[in-house]
C-alpha positions in Angstrom: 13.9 -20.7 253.7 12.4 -23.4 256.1 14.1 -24.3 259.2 14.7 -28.0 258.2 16.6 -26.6 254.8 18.3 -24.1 257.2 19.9 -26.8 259.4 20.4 -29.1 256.5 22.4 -26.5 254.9 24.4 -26.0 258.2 24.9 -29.9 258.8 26.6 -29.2 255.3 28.5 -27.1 255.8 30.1 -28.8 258.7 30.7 -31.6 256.7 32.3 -29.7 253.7 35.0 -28.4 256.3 35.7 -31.5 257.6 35.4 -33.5 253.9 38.0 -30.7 252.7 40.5 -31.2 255.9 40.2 -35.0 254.9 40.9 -34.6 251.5 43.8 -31.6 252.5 45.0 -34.3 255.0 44.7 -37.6 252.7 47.1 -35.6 250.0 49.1 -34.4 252.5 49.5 -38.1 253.8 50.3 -39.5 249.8 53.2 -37.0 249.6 54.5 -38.2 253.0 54.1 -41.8 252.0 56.2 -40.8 248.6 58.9 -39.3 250.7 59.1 -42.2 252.9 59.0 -44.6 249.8 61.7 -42.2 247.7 63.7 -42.3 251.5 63.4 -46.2 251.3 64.7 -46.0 247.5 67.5 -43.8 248.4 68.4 -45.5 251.5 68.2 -48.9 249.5 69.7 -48.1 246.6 72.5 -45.7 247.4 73.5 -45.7 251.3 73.8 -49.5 251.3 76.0 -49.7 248.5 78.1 -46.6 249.9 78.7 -48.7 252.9 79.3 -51.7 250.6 81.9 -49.4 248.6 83.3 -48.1 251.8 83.7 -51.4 253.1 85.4 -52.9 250.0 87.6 -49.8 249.4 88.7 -50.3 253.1 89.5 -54.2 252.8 91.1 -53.5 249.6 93.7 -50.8 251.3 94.4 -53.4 254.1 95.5 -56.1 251.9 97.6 -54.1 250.1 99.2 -52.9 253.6 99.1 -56.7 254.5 100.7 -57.9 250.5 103.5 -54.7 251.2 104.1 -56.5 254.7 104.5 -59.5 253.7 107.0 -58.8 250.7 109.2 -57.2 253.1 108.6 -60.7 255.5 109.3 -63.1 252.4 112.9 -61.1 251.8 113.6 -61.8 255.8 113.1 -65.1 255.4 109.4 -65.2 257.9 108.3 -69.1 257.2 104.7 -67.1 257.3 105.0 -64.5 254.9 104.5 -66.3 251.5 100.7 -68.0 252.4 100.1 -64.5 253.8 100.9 -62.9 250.8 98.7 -65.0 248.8 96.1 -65.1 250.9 96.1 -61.4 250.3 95.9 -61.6 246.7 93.2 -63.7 246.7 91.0 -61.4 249.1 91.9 -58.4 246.9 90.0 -60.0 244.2 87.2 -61.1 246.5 86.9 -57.3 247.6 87.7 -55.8 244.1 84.7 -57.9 242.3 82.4 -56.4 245.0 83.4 -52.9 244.6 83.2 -53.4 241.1 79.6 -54.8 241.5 78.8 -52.0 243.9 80.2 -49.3 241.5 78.9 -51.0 238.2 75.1 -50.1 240.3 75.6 -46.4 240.2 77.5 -46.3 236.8 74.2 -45.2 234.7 73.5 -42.3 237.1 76.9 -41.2 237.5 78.7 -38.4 235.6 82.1 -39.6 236.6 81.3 -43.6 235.7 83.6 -43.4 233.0 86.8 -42.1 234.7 85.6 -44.7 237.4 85.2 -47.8 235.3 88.7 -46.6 233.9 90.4 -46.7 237.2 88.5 -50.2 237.8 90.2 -51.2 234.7 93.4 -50.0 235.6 93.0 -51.6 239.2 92.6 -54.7 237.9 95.3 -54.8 235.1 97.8 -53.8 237.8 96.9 -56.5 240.1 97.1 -59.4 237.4 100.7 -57.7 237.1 101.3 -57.8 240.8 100.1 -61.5 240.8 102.4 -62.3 238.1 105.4 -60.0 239.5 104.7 -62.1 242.9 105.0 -65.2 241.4 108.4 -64.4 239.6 109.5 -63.5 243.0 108.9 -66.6 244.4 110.8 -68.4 241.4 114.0 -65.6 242.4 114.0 -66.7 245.8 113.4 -70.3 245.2 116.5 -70.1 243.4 118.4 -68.0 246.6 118.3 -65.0 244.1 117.1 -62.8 246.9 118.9 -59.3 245.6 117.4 -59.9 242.3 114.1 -60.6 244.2 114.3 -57.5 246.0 115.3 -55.4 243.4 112.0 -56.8 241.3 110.0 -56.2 244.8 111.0 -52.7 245.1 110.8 -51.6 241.1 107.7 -54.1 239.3 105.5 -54.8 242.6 105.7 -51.7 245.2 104.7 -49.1 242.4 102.0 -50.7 241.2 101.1 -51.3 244.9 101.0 -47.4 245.3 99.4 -46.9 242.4 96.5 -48.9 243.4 96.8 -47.1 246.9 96.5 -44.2 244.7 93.2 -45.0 243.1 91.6 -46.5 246.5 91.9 -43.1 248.2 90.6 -41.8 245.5 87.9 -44.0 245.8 87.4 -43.0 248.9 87.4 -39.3 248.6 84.9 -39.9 245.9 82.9 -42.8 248.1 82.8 -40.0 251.1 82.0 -37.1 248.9 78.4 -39.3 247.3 77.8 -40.5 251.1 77.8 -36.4 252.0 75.6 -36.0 249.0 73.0 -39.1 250.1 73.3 -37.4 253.7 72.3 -34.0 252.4 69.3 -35.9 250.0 68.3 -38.3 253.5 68.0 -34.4 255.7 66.1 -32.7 252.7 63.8 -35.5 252.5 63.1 -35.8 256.3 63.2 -31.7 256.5 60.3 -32.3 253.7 58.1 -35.3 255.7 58.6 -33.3 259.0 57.6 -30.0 257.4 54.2 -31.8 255.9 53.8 -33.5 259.1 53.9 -29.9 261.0 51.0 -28.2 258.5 49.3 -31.5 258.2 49.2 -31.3 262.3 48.5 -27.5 262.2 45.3 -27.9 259.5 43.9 -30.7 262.3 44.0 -27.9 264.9 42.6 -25.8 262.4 40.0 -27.8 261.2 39.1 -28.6 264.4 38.7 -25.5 266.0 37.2 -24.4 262.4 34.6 -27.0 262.7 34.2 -26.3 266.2 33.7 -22.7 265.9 31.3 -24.1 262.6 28.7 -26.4 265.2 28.9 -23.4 268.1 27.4 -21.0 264.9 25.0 -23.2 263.5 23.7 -24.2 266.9 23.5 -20.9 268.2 21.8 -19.3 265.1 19.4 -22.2 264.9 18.6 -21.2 268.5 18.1 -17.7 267.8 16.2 -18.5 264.6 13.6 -21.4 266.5 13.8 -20.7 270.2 12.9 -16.8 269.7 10.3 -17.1 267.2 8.9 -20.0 270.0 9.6 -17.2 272.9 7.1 -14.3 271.1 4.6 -17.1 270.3 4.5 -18.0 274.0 4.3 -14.4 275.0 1.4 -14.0 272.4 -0.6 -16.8 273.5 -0.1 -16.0 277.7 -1.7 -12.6 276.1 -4.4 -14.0 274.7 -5.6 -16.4 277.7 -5.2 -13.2 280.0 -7.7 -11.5 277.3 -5.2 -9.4 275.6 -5.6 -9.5 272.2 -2.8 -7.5 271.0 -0.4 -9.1 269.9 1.8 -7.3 267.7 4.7 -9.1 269.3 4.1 -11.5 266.4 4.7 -8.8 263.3 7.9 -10.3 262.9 7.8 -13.7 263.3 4.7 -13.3 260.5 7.0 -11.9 258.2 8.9 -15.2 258.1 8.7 -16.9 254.8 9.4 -20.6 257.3 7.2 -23.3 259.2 7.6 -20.5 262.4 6.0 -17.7 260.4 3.1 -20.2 259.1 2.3 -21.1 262.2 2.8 -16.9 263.5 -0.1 -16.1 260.8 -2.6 -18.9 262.1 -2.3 -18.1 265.5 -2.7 -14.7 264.5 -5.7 -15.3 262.6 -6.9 -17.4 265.4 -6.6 -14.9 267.7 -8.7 -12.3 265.5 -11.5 -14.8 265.2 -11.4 -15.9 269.0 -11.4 -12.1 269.6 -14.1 -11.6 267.2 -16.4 -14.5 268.7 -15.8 -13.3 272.4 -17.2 -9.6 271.8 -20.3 -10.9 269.8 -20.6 -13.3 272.4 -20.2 -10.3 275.1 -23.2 -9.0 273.2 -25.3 -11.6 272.5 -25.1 -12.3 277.0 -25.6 -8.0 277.5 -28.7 -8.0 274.9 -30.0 -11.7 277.0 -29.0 -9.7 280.3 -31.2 -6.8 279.3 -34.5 -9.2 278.1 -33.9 -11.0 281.6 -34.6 -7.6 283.4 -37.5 -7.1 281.5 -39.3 -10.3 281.9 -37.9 -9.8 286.2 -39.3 -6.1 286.0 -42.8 -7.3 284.5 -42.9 -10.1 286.5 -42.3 -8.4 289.7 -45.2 -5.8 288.5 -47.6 -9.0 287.7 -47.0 -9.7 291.2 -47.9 -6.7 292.9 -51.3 -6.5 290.5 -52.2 -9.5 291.3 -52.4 -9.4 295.0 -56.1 -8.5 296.4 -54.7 -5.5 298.2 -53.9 -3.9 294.7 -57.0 -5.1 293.3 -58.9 -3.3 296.4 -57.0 -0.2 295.7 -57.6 -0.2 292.3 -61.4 -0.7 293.1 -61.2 2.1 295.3 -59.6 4.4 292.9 -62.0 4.0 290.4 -65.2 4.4 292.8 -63.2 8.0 293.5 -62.7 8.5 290.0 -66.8 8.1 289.4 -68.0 9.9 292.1 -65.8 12.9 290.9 -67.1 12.4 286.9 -71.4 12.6 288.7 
């Protein structure tokens, strides 16, 4: 495999890491953005309209505590008492139409929204009788029948008064049972964001220290795989300029199917032909070395002929060698 496929292959696989913590961390992010959006919903929808219950159901207990009160005032004779009691009845309805709209919200998803629309119903029929009960009394005292008045107070108006009281607290217990049910939904939900927000954070470490640990490997074996090839090479070619020709160093890096191991075999081959050239060139300047002493030794001879002294010896030598032949 060449080098440049073996660091694009690397580069690669870096990326996939971090392109599959993106994608793990983009999911991760789309289910926390749900939960936020079903928290919104449930936040929205339900805990508003529990507080909107509660705070109906509480205005609706005090003006029956304030309508009781001010019976009892109107019987005394307190100047006060009957605009307080009407003001009363005219804030119950105000309060009973928005618990009613606040109830009527939940009704679909409610198992009980039948036995709550019936206690609605009830609610309401009793305070049309209280209203009417109220007025009557008003006629009775108008016409200083007070005991008759009281009598009606105490056996038409007051039970129906409890019985309302009766179906606020339940109302309430109910009211404060689905506000301990949104509470428990609101703690799962955020148990579930913080929960993804906790692996989402410990898959960034990860990642991190994956893709980290990822660059540290591909760097270093693309070292080892470049810079030692490169190191043998080096030693090979100092070998060679210091006349060394063996350089088996390279065996290995030859072997390499890459740009490294092409390069191993040419310098290789180089060497053996550089190698090759430098002993016939060794013996082309020991064969010239040898003709050179030749041509000196004859020339030195060609010298010492030449001079008259030889020449007179020689004439010498062959008057001896006459003399000796007559």
């Amino acid at each position: 495999m060449r080098i440049r496929q073996r660091l694009l292959l690397g580069f690669l696989g870096v990326v996939a890491i971090f392109a599959l913590f993106g994608g793990y961390v983009y999911v991760v992010w789309q289910t926390i953005i749900a939960d936020l959006d079903q928290l919104d919903h449930l936040f929205e929808e339900t805990a508003v309209h529990t507080l909107g219950e509660i705070d109906a159901t509480l205005h609706l207990s005090s003006n029956l505590e304030i309508s009781r009160r001010a019976l009892d005032e109107l019987l005394l004779g307190v100047p006060t008492a009957e605009e307080e009691l009407r003001s009363s009845l005219i804030e119950f309805d105000t309060y009973y139409t928005e618990l009613d709209a606040n109830l009527a919200r939940e009704a679909d998803d409610s198992p009980e929204a039948g036995e709550t629309q019936a206690d609605l119903q009830d609610i309401e029929t009793r305070h049309e009788h209280i209203q009417t009960d109220v007025d009557e009394v008003f006629s009775l005292i108008d016409n200083g029948r007070i005991d008759t008045a009281f009598e009606h107070i105490n056996a038409e108006i007051k039970p129906e008064i409890s019985q309302i009281s009766n179906h606020l607290i339940g109302f309430e217990e109910e009211i404060e049972q689905h506000a301990a049910q949104v509470s428990q939904a609101f703690d799962s939900i955020i148990h579930s964001v913080e929960s993804k927000i906790g692996r989402m954070q410990t898959a960034i470490i990860l990642a991190l220290g994956g893709g980290i640990l990822a660059a540290f490997l591909l760097g270093y074996f693309t070292s080892e795989s470049i810079s030692e090839p490169i190191e043998r090479l080096a030693q090979a070619a100092t070998a060679v300029e210091q006349g060394s020709y063996e350089i088996d160093s390279l065996t290995a890096v030859t072997q390499r199917k890459d740009e490294l191991g092409q390069f191993a075999r040419t310098f290789e081959q180089m060497a053996r032909e550089v190698y090759a050239r430098e002993q016939k060139l060794k013996a082309q300047v020991s064969a010239l070395q040898i003709e050179i002493d030749r041509t000196k030794s004859a020339a030195q001879v060609a010298e010492i002929t030449d001079t008259d002294f030889f020449k007179d010896l020689q004439n010498k030598a062959q008057a001896m060698r006459a003399r000796k032949q007559s």
